[in-house]
gemmi code that builds the backbone of each chain (N, CA, C; Angstrom):
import gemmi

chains = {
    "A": [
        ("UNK", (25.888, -19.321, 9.305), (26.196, -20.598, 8.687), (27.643, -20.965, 8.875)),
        ("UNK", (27.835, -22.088, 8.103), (29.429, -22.239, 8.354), (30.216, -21.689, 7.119)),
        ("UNK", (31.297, -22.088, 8.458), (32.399, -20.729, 6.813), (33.593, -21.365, 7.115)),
        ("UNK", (34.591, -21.251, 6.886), (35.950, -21.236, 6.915), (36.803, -20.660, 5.881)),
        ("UNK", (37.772, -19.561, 6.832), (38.420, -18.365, 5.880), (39.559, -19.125, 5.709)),
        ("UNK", (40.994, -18.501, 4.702), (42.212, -18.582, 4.429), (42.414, -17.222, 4.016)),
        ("UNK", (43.604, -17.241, 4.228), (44.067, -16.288, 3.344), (44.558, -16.491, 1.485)),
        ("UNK", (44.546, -16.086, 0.610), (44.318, -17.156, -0.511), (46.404, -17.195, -0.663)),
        ("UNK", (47.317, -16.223, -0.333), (48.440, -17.028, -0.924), (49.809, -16.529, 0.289)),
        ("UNK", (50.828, -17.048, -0.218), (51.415, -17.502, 0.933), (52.654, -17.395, 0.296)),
        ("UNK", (54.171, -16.907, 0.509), (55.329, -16.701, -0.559), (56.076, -17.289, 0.760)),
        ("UNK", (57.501, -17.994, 0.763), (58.315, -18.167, 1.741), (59.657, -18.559, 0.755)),
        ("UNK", (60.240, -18.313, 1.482), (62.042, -18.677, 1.128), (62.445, -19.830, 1.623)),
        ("UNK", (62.788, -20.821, 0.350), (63.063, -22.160, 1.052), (64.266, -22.380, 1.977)),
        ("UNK", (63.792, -22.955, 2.961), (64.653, -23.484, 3.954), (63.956, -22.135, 5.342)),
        ("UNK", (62.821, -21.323, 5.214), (62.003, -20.746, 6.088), (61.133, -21.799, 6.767)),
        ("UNK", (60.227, -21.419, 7.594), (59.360, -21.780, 8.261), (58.155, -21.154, 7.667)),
        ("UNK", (57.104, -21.956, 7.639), (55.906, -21.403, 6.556), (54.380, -21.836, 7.689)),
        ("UNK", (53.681, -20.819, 7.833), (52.693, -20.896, 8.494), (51.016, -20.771, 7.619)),
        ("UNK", (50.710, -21.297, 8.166), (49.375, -21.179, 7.207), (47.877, -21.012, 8.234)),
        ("UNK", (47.694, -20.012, 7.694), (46.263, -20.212, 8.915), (44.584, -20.015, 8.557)),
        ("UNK", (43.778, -20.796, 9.444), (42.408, -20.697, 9.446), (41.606, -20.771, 10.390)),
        ("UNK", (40.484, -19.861, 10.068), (39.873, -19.389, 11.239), (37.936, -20.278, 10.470)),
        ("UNK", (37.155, -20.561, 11.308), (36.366, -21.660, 11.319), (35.114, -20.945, 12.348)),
        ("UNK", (33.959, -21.675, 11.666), (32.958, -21.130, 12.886), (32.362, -21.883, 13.499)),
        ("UNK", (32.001, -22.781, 13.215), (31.564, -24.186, 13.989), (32.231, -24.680, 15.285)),
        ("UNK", (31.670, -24.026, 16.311), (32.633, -24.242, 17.464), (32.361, -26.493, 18.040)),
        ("UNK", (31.569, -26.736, 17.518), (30.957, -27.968, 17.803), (31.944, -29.241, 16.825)),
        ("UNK", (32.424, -28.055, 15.715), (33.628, -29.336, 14.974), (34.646, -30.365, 16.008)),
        ("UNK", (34.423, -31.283, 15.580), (35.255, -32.267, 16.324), (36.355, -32.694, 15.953)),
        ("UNK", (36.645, -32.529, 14.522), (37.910, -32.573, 13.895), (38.290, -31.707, 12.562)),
        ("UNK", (39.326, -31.523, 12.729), (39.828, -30.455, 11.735), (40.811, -31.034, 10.880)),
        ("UNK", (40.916, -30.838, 9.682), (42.029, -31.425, 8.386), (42.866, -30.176, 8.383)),
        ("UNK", (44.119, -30.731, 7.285), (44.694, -30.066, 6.306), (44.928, -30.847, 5.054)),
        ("UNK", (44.367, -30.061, 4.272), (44.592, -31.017, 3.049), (45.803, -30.219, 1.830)),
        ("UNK", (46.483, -31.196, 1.252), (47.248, -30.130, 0.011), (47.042, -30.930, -1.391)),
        ("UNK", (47.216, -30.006, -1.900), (46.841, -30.208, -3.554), (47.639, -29.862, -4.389)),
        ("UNK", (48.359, -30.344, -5.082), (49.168, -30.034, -6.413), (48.912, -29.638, -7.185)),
        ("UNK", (49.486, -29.437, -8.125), (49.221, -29.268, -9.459), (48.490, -29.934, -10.064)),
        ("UNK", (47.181, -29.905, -10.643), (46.701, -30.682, -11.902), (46.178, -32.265, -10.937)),
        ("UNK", (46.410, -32.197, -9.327), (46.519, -33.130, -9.013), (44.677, -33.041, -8.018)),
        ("UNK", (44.375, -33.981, -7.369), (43.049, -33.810, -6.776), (44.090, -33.449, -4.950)),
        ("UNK", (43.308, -33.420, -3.681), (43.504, -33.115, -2.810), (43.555, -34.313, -1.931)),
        ("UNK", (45.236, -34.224, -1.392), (45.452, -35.186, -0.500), (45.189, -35.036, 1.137)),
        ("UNK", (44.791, -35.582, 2.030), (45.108, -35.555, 3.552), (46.192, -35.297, 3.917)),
        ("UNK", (46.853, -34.341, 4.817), (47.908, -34.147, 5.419), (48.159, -34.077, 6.780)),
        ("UNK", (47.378, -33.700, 7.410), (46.621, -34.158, 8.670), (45.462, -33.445, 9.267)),
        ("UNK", (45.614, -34.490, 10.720), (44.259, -33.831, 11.217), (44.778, -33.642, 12.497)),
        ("UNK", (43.504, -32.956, 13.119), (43.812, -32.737, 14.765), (42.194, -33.178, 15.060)),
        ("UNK", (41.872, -33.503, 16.473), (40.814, -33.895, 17.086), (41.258, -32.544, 18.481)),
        ("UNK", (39.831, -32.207, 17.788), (39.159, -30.983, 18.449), (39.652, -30.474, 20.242)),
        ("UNK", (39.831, -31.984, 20.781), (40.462, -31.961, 22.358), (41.867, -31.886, 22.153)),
        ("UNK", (42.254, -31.442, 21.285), (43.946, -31.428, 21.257), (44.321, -29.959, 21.142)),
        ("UNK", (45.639, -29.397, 21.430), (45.685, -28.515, 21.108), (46.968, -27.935, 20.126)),
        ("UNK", (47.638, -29.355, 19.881), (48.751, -29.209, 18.832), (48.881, -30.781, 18.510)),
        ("UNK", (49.494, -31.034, 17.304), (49.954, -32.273, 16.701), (50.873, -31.942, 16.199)),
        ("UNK", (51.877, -32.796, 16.321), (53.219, -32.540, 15.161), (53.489, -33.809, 14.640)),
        ("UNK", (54.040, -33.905, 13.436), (54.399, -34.717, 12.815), (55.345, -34.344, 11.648)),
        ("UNK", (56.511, -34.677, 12.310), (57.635, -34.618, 11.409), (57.865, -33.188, 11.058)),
        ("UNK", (57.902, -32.568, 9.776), (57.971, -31.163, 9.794), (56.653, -30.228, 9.887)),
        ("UNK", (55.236, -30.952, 9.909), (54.482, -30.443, 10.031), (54.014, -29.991, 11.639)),
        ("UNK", (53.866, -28.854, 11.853), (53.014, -28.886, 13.430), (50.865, -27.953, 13.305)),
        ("UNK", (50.457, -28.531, 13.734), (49.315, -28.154, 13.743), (48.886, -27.716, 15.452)),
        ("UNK", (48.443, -26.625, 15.067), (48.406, -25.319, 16.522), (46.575, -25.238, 16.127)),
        ("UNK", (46.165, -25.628, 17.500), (44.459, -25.367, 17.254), (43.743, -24.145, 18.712)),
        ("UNK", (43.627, -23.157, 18.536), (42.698, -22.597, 19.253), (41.677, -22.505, 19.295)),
        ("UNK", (40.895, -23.358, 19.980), (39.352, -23.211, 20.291), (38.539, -22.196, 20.599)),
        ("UNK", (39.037, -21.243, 21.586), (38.508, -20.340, 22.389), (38.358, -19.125, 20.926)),
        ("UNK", (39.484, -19.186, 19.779), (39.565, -18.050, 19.058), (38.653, -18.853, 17.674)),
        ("UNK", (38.613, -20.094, 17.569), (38.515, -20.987, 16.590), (39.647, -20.474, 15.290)),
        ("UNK", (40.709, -21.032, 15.535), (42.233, -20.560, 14.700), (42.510, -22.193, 14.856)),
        ("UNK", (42.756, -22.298, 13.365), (43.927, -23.494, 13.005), (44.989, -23.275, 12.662)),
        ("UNK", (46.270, -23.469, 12.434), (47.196, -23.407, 11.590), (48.119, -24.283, 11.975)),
        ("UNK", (48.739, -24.308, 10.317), (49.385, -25.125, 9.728), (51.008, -24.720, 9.471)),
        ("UNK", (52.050, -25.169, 10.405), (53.406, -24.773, 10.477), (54.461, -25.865, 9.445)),
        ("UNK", (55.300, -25.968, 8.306), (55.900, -26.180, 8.003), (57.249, -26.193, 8.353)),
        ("UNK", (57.905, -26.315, 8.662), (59.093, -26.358, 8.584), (60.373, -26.902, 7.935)),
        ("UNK", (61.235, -25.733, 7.605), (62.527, -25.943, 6.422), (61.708, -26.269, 5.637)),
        ("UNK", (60.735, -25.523, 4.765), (59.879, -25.107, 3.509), (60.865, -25.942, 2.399)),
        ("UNK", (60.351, -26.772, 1.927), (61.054, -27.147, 0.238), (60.185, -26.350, -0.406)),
        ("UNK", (60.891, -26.703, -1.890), (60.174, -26.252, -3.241), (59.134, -27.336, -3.680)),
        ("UNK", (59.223, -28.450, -3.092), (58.304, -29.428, -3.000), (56.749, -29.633, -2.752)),
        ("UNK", (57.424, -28.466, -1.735), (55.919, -28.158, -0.644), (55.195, -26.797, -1.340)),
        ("UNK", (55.395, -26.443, -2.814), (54.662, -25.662, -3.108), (53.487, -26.027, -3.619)),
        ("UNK", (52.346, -25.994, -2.894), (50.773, -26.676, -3.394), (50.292, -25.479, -2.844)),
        ("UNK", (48.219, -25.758, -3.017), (47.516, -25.595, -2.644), (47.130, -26.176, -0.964)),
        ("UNK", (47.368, -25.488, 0.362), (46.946, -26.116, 1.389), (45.272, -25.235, 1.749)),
        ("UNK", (44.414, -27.156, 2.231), (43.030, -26.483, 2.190), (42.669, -26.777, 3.904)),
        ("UNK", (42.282, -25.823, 4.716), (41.789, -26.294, 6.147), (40.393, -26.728, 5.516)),
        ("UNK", (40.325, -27.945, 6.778), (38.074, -28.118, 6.468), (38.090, -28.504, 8.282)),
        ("UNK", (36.899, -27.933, 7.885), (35.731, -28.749, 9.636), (34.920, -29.654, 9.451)),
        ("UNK", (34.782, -30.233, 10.059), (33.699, -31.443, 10.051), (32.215, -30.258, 10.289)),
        ("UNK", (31.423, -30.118, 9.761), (30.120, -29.969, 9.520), (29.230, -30.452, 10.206)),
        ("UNK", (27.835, -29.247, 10.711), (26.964, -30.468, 12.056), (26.487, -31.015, 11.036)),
        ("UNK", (26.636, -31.171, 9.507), (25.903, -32.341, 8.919), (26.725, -33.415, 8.671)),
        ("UNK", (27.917, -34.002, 9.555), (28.795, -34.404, 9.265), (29.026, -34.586, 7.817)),
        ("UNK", (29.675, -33.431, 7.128), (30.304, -33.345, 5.987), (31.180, -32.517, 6.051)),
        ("UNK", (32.541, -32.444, 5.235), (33.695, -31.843, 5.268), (33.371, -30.442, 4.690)),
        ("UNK", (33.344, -29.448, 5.474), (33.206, -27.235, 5.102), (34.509, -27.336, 4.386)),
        ("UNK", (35.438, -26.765, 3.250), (36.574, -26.555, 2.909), (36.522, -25.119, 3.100)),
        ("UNK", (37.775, -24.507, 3.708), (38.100, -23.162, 3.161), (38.719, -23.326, 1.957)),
        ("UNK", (38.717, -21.908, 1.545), (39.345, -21.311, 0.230), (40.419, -21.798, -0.596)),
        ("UNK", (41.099, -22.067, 0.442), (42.632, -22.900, -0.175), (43.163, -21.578, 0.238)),
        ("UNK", (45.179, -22.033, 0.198), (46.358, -21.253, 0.572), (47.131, -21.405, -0.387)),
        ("UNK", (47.692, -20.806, -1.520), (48.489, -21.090, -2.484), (49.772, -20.668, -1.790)),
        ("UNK", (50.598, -21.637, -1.386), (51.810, -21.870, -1.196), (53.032, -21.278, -1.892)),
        ("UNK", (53.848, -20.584, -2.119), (54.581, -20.382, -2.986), (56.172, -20.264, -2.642)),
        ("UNK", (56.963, -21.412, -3.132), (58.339, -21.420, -1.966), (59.317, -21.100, -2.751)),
        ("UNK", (60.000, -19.997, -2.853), (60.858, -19.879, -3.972), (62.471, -20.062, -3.602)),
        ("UNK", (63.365, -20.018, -4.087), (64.867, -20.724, -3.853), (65.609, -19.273, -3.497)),
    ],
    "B": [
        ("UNK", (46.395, -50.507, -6.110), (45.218, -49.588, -5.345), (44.791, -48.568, -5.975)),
        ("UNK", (43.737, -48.257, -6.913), (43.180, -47.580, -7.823), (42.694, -46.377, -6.890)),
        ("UNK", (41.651, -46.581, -5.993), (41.405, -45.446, -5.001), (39.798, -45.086, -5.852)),
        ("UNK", (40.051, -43.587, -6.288), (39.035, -42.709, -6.442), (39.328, -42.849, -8.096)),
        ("UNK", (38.505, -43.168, -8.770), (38.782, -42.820, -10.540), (37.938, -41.976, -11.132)),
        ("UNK", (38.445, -41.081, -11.493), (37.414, -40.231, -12.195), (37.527, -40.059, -13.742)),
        ("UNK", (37.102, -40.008, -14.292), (36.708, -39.955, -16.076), (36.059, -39.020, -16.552)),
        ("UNK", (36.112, -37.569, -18.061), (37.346, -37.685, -18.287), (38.266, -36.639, -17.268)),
        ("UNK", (39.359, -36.673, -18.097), (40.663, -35.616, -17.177), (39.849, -34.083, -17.484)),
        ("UNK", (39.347, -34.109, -18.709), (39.485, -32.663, -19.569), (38.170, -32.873, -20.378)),
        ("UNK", (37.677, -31.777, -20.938), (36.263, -32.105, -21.387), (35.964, -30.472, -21.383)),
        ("UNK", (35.532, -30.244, -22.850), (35.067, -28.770, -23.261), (33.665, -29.318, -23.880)),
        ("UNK", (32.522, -28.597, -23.896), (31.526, -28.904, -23.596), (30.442, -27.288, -24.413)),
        ("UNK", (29.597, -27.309, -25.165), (29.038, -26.203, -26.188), (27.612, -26.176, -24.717)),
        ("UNK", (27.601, -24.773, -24.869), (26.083, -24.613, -24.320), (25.057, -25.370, -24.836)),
        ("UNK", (24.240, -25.641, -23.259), (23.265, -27.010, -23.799), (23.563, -28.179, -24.043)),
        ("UNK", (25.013, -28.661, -24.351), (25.005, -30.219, -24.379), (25.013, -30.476, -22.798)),
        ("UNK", (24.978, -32.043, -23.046), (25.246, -32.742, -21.890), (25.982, -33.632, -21.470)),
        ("UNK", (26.367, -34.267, -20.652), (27.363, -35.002, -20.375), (27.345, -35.940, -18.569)),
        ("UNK", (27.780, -36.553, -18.493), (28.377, -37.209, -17.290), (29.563, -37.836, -17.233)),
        ("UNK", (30.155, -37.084, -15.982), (31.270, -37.419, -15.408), (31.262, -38.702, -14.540)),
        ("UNK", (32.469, -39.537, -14.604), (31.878, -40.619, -14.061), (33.116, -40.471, -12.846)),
        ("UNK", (32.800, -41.398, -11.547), (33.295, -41.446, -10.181), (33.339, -42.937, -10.033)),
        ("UNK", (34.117, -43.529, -9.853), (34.047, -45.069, -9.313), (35.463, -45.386, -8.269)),
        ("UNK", (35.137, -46.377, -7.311), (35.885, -46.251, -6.025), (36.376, -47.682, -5.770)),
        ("UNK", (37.230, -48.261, -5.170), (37.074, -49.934, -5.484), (37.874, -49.874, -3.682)),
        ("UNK", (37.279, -49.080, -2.753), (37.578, -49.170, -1.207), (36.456, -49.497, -0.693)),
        ("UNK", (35.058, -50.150, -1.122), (34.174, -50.337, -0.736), (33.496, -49.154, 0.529)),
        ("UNK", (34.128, -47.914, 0.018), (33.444, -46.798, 0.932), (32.256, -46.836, 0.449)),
        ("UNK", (31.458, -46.397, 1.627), (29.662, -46.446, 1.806), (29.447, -44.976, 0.920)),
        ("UNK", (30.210, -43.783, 1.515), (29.713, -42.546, 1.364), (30.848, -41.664, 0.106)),
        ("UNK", (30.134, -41.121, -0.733), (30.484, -40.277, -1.934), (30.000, -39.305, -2.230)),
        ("UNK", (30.995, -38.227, -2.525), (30.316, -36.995, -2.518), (31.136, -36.371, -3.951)),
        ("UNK", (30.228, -35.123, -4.477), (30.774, -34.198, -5.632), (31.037, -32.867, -5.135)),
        ("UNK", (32.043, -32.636, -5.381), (32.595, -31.184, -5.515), (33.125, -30.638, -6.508)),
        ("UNK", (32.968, -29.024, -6.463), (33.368, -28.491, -7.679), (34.426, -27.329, -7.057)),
        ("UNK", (35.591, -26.943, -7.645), (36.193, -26.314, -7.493), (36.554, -25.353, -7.999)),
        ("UNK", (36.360, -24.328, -7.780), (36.545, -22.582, -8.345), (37.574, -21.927, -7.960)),
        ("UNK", (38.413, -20.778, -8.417), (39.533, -20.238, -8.139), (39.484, -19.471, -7.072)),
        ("UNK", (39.802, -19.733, -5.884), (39.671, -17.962, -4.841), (38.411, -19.418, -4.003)),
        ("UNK", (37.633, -19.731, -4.217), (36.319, -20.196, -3.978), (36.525, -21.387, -3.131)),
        ("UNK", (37.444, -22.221, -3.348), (37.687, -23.846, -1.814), (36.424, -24.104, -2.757)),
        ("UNK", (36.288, -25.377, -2.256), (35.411, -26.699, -2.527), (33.798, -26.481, -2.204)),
        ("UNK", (33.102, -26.498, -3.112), (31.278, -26.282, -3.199), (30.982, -28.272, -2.851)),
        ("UNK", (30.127, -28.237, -2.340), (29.617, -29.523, -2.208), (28.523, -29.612, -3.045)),
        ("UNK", (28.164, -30.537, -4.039), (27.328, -30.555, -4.964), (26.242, -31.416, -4.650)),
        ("UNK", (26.676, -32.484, -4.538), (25.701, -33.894, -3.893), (26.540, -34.763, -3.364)),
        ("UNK", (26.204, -35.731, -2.462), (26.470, -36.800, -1.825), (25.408, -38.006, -1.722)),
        ("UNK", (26.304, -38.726, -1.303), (25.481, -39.972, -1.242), (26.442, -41.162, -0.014)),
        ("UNK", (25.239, -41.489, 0.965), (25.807, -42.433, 2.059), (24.840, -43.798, 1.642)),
        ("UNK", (25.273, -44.007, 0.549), (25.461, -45.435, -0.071), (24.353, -45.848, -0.872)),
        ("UNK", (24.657, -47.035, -1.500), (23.702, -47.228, -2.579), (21.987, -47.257, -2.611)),
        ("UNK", (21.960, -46.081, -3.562), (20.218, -45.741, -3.374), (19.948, -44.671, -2.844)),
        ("UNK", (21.303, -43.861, -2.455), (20.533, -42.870, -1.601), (21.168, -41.597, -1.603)),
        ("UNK", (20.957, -40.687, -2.282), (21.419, -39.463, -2.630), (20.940, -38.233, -1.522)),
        ("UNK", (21.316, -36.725, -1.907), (21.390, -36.108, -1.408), (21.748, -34.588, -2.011)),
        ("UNK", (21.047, -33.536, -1.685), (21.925, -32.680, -2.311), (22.954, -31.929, -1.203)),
        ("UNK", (23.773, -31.101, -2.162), (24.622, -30.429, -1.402), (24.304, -29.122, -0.828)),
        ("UNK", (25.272, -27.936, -1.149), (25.619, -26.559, -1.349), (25.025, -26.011, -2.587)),
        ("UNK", (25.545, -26.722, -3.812), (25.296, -25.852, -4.942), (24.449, -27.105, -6.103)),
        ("UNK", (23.599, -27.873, -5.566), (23.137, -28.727, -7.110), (22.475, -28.401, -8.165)),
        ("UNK", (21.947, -27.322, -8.004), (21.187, -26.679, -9.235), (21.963, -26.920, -10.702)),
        ("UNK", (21.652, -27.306, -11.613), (21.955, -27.775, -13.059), (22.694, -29.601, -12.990)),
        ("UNK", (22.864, -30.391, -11.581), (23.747, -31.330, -11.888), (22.602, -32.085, -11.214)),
        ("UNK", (22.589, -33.666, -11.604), (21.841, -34.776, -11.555), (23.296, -35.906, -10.837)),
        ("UNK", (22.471, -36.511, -9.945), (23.377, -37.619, -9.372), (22.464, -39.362, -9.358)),
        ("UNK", (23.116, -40.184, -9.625), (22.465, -41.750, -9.347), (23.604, -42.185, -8.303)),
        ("UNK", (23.209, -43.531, -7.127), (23.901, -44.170, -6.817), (23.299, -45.809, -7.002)),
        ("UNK", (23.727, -46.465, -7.848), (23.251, -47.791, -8.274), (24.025, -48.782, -7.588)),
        ("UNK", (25.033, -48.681, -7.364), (26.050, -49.615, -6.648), (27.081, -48.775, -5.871)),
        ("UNK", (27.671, -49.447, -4.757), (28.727, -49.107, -4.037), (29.380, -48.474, -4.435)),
        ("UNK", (30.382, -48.486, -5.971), (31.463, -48.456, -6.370), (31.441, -47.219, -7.103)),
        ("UNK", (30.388, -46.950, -8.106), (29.936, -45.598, -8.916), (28.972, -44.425, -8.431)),
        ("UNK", (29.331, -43.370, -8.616), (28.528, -42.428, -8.186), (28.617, -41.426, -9.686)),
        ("UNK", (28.225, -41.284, -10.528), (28.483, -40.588, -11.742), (27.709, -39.229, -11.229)),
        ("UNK", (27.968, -38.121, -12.232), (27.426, -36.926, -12.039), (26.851, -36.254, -13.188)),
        ("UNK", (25.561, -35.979, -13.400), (25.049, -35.701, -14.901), (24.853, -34.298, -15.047)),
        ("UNK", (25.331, -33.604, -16.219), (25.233, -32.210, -16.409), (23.888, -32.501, -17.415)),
        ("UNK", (22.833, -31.914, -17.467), (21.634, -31.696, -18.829), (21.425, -30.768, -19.227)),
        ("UNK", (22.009, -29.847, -19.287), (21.941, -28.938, -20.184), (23.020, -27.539, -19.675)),
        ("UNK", (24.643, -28.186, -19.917), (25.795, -27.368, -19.811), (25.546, -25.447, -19.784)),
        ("UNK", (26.239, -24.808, -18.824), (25.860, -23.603, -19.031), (27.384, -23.058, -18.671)),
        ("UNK", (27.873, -21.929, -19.369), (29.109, -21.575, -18.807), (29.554, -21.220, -17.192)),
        ("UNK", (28.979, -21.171, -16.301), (28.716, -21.312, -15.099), (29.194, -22.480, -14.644)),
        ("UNK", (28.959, -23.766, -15.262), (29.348, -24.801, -14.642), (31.070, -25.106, -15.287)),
        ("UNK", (31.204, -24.204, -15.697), (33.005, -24.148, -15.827), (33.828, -24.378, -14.881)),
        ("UNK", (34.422, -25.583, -14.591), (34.720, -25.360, -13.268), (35.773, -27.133, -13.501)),
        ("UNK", (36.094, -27.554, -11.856), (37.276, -28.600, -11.521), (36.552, -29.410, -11.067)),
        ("UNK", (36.040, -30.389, -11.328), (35.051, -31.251, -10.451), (35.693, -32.314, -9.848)),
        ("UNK", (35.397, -32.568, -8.267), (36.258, -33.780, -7.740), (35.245, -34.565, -7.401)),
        ("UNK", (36.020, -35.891, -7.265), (34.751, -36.726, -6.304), (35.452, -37.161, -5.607)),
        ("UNK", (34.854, -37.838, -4.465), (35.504, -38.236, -3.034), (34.585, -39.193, -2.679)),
        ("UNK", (35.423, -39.653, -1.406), (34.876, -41.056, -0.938), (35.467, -41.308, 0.729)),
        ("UNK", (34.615, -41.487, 1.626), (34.628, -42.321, 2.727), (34.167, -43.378, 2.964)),
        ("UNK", (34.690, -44.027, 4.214), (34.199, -45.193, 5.098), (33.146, -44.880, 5.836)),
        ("UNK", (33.037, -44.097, 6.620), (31.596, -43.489, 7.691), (31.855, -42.305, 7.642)),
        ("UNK", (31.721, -41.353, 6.766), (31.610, -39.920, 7.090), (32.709, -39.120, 6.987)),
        ("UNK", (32.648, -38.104, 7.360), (33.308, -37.015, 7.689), (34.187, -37.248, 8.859)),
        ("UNK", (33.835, -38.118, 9.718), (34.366, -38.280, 11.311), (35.403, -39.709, 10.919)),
        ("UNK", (35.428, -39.992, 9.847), (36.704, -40.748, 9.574), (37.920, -40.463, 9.110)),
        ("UNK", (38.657, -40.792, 8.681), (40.188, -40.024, 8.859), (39.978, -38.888, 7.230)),
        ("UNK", (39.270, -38.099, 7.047), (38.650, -37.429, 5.845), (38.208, -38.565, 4.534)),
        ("UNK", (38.206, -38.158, 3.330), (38.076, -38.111, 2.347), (39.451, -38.741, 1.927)),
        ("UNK", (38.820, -39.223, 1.050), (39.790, -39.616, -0.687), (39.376, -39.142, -1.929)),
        ("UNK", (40.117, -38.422, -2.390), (39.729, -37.537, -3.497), (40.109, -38.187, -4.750)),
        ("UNK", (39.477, -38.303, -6.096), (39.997, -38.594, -7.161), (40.518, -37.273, -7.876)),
        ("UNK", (41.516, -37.290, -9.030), (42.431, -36.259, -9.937), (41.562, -35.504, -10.161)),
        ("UNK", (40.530, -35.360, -10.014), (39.874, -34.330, -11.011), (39.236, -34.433, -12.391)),
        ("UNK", (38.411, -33.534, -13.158), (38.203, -33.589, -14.511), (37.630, -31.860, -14.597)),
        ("UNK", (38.652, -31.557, -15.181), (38.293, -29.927, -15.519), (37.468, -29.734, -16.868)),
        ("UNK", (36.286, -29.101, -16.381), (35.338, -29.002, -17.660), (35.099, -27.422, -18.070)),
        ("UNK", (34.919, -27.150, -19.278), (34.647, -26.046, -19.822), (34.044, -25.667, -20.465)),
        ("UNK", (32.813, -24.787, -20.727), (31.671, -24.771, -20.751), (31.547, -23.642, -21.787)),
        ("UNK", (31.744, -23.793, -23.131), (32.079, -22.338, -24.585), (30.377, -22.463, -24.799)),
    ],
}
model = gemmi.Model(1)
for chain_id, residues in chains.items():
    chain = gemmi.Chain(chain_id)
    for i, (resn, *xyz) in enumerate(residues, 1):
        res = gemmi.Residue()
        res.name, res.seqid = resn, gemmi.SeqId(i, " ")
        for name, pos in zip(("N", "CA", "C"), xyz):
            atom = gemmi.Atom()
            atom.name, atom.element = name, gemmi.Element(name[0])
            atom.pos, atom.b_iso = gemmi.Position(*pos), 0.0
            res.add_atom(atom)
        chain.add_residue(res)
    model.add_chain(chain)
structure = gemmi.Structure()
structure.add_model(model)
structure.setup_entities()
């Protein structure tokens, strides 16, 4: 069936580089998220990649996709204390519906 | 821009009562879905619905009831609360699916189930 792992938490020193990763089984997904979540808050979009790509960057975020391994991850860079959330990978589903992994609890300390 | 509204925030709940959570959307998205959220656990899909009249179940619907009467509401009915359903419930909303730029999620309503 489908799955998608995380690792559940994640510690970095602000002003590090913070990586986040997920591994997915649906080799047929066509697009992949990252979503983050706050506190007390519901889950926002942060981006996506389309499946024929093999990196996106945007601004401090970079998104690294291996197909062949099915590996996502999610690169931060110069980590704030800002950026301490919940980050969630998902796949698009052959029922087109969004799989979430586990979530990544973020944790950026000063 | 209101987005995703969900109702209430918070809600403790005695074995056996019942209740509904309500979901309403004002992006004229077709498709709405329920999720519940557990610690360690990422997002259960509960039910969905690709538009008015037409439901669906998810991953996990056992104990929850869904209607879609109009575009805008998708409520979610608990009938008979069990501590099990302790949990973060979200609702969400697209334009066409999954294959659109994701989901819109509303805040949440964390329920608890004594």
């Amino acid at each position: 069936g489908e799955d998608v792992e995380q690792s559940l938490f994640l510690s970095v020193r602000e002003g590090d580089s913070s990586v986040i990763n997920c591994t997915y089984t649906d080799s047929s997904s066509t697009y992949l998220y990252w979503y983050k979540q706050e506190p007390g808050a519901g889950l926002q979009l942060l981006t996506y990649i389309f499946s024929n790509m093999d990196m996106k960057q945007d601004q401090r975020l970079t998104v690294l996709l291996n197909k062949k391994d099915k590996h996502l991850s999610l690169r931060i860079a110069d980590t704030q204390t800002g950026d301490s959330a919940i980050y969630f990978c998902a796949e698009v589903g052959n029922t087109d519906k969004l799989i979430f992994g586990t979530g990544t609890r973020l944790q950026v300390f000063p | 821009n209101a987005g995703v509204t969900q109702t209430p925030k918070f809600r403790i709940l005695k074995i056996g009562q019942s209740m509904t959570l309500q979901c309403t959307q004002d992006m004229n998205h077709n498709y709405m879905y329920w999720y519940r959220q557990d610690p360690g656990m990422g997002l259960k899909l509960i039910y969905y619905s690709v538009g008015a009249g037409i439901t669906d179940k998810g991953e996990v619907p056992n104990g929850y009831n869904v209607s879609r009467s109009t575009t805008e509401d998708f409520p979610l009915r608990l009938e008979l609360a069990a501590p099990s359903q302790t949990s973060v419930y979200f609702c969400a909303s697209s334009a066409t699916g999954a294959l659109s730029y994701g989901y819109t999620f509303g805040s949440g309503t964390r329920l608890t189930v004594v």
